[in-house]
N, C-alpha and C positions, 0 to 999 in steps of 0.2 A: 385437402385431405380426401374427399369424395373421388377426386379424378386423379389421384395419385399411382403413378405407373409403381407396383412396386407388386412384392412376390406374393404367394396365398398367405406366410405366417406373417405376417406382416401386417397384411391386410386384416387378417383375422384379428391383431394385435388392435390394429386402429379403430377397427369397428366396433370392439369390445373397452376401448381404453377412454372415450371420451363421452359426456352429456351437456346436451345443452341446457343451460340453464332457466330455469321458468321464467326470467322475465332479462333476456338476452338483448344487448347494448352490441354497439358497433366497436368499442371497446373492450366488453367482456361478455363473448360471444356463449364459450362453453368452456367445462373444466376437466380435470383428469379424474378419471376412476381409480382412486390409488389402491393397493395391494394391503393385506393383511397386515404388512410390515410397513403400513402410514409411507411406501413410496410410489413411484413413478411404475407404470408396467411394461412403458417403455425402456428401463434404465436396463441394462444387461450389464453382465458378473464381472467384468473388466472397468466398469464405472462409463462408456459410452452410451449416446443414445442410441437405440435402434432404428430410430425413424431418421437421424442423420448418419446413422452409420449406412445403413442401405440405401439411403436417396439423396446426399450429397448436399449440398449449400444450398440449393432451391426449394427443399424442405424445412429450411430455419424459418419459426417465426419471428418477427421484429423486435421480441427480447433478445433471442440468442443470437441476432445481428449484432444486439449492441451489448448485448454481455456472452464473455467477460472481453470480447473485443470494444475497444475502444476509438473509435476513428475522429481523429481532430483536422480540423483545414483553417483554425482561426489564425495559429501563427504560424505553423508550417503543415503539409499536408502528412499525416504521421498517422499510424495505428498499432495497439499496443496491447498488451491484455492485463484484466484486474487482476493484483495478489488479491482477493475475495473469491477466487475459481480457485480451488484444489488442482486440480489438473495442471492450471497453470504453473503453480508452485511447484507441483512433479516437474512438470518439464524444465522450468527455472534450475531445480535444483538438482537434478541427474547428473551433471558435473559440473568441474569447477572453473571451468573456460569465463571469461568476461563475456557480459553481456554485448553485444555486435547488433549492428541494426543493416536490414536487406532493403534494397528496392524491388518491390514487386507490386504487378496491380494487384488490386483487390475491389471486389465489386461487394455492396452492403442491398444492391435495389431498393435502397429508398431515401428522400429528400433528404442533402443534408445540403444547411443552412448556407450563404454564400458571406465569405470572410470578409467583413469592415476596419479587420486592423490594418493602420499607417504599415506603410511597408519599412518605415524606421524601426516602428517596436518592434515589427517579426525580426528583421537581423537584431538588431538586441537579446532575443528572446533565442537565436541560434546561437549567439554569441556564447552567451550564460550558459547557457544548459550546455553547451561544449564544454564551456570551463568546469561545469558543475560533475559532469561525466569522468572529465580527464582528474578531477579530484577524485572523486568515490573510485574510478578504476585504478590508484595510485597503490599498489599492497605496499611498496615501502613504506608508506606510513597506518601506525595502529587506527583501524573503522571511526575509531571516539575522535581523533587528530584530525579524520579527512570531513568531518562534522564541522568541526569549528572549525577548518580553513574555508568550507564553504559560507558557513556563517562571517567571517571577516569580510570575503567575498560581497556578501550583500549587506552587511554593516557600511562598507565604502562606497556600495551603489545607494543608499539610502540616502547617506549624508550628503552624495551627489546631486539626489534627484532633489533632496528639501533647499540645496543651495541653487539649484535651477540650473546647474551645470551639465554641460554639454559631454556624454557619458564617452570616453573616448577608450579604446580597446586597442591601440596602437601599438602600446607598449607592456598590455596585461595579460602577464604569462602566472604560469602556475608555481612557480618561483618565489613573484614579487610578495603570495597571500602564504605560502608556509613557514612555519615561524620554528624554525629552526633547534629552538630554548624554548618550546611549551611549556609553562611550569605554573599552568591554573590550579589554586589549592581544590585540593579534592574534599569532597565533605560528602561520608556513605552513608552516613545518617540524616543529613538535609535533603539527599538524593534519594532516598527511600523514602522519605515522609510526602514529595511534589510526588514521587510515581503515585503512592498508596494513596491518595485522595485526587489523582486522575484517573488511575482507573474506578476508585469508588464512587467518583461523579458518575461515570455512565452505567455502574452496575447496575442499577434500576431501571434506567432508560432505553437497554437496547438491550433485547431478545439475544440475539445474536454471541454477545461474549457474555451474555448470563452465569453459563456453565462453566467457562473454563478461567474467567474473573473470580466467582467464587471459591472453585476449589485453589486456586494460588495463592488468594488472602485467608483462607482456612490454615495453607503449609504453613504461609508466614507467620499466625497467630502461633505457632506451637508452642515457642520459644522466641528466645530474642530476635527480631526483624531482620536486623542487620547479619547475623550469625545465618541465620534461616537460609538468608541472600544469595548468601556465598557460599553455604554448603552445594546449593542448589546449581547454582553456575556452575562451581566445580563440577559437578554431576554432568549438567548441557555438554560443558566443554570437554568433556571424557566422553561421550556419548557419539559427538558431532568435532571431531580435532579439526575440522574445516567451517568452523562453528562462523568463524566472520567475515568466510568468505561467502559461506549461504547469507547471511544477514547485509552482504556489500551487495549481491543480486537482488536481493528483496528490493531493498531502497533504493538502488536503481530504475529498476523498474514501476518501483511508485512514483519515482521523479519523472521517468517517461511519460507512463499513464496520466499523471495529474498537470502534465505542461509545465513544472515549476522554472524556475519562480514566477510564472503567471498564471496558477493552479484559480486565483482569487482576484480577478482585476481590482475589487474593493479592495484589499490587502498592499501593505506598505510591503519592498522588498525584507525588513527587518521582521514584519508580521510574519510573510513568508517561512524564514527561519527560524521564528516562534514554534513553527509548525509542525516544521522539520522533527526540530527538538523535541516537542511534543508526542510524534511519531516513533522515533528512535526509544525515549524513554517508559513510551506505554507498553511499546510492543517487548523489549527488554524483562519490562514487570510481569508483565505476563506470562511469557510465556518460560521466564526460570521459576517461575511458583506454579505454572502448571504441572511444568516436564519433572518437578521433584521426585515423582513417583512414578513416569512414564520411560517407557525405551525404545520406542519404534521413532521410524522419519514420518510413520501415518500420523501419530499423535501431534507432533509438533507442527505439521501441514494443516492440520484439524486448528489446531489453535490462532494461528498465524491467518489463514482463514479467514476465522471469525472477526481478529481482532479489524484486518482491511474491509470487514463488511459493515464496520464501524467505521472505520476510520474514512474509506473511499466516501460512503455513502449518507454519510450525518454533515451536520454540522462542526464538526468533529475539529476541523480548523479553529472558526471561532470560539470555540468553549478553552480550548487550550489558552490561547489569547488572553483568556477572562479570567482564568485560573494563577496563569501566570503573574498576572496584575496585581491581582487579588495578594497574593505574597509577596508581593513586592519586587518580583525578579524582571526587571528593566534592561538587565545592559548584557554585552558579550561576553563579559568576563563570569557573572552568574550563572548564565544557560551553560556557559563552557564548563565550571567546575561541577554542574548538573552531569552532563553529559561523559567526562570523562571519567568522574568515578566509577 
């Protein structure tokens, strides 16, 4: 910062913006002097930083290397960015194009770890998540459909891997896992009661979807649950008529971001799915009991947000896991009538 080539406001800015702290670690050196308005004094009126808006990549400190970019080399060398960045979200969601992925370098200057996975699991790990992509990117079939083919997906690779069998990809096309006759019983009221007490596990827990957890289970208590639900959808889905194709880029790019299905090397490929589901169903809950009241793309970015700042950055995996056991929801056929209602 001291020896930073950059213009007089700028400088004025930095020299005014930061203190060191009384008793300053190699870790947590100094902090920001925030504004009247509890923010940044660097943050300018279009939502950029100023000190990376004027001085380029070699002004990031080693957060904003690694948030909200993501750089992985453990199964393929890949980088991505968190839905927990707003911005990211904007950019996700400014049109309706499929997600596409570029080669280009990209430099982070700083150590990252050298990969020890079998070079069997990384093709495995290309394999899948092809498969898993060319399902989500599928619009012929309804968001909830391309959910549970990915989940049969790894329902067959689990049973694979607990028999010890040799996972063969020869012959597995996106074909062999769509099921043509879907016809899992829907149940809106068992599916409302697994959301409402997954998002109310972490209401206490985590800063983050505090606000916007609250006010969704506040819509929902009005009146009947289930009625509430679906006024409320209706509401998203008139709001946003491209409602699940934003929600087909979201989880996308969570599956990119989080490597799945090897997001959890501890995790069984069915955990994985667990997970999914998990995901799909919190962020669902939340954010039609948020938006009841709401009509901007700011708000819904705001909530969605929060909810991956939870979801990326918790335990957020496991808890779902636990949850799910906890009621007994074991098999494909349950997450699935979960999921499509």
């Amino acid at each position: 910062m001291l020896g930073l080539n950059c213009n007089k406001q700028l400088r004025k800015k930095i020299d005014g913006s930061f203190y060191i702290l009384n008793h300053p670690t190699q870790e947590s050196y100094a902090s920001v002097v925030k504004t009247n308005n509890n923010d940044c004094p660097m943050h300018m009126a279009n939502g950029y930083c100023m000190l990376h808006y004027e001085c380029g990549e070699k002004a990031l400190p080693a957060i904003c290397r690694y948030f909200p970019r993501g750089p992985r080399i453990s199964f393929n060398i890949e980088c991505s960015c968190s839905n927990s960045c707003e911005k990211t979200l904007e950019l996700l969601l400014s049109n309706d194009e499929e997600i596409n992925f570029e080669q280009l370098p990209l430099t982070f200057n700083l150590p990252l770890s050298a990969s020890r996975v079998d070079e069997n699991v990384k093709n495995q790990y290309k394999k899948i998540r092809d498969l898993a992509f060319a399902i989500m990117n599928n619009r012929n079939l309804p968001l909830s459909e391309r959910l549970i083919t990915i989940g049969k997906v790894l329902h067959w690779l689990n049973k694979e891997t607990d028999n010890n069998n040799i996972i063969d990809f020869t012959h597995v096309t996106l074909d062999s896992f769509i099921d043509k006759n879907l016809n899992y019983e829907k149940s809106p009221q068992a599916t409302y009661d697994i959301q409402e007490k997954l998002v109310s596990f972490f209401l206490n827990k985590n800063t983050s979807i505090q606000k916007y957890a609250s006010e969704a289970i506040e819509y929902y208590n009005k009146g009947d649950k289930v009625i509430q639900y679906n006024e409320s959808s209706k509401h998203l889905k008139k709001l946003f008529p491209n409602l699940e194709i934003m929600l087909e880029k979201i989880l996308v790019n969570h599956l990119f971001f989080d490597q799945f299905p090897f997001s959890n090397t501890s995790e069984t490929f069915w955990e994985e799915f667990e997970s999914l589901g998990g995901v799909f169903l919190f962020l669902i809950y939340i954010t039609t009991g948020y938006m009841a009241n709401k009509n901007t793309i700011e708000d819904f970015i705001d909530v969605v947000a929060a909810s991956f700042r939870l979801i990326t950055h918790t335990d957020f995996d496991r808890n779902v896991g636990i949850l799910l056991h906890r009621e007994d929801v074991t098999t494909l056929e349950q997450l699935a009538s979960f999921i499509i209602s």
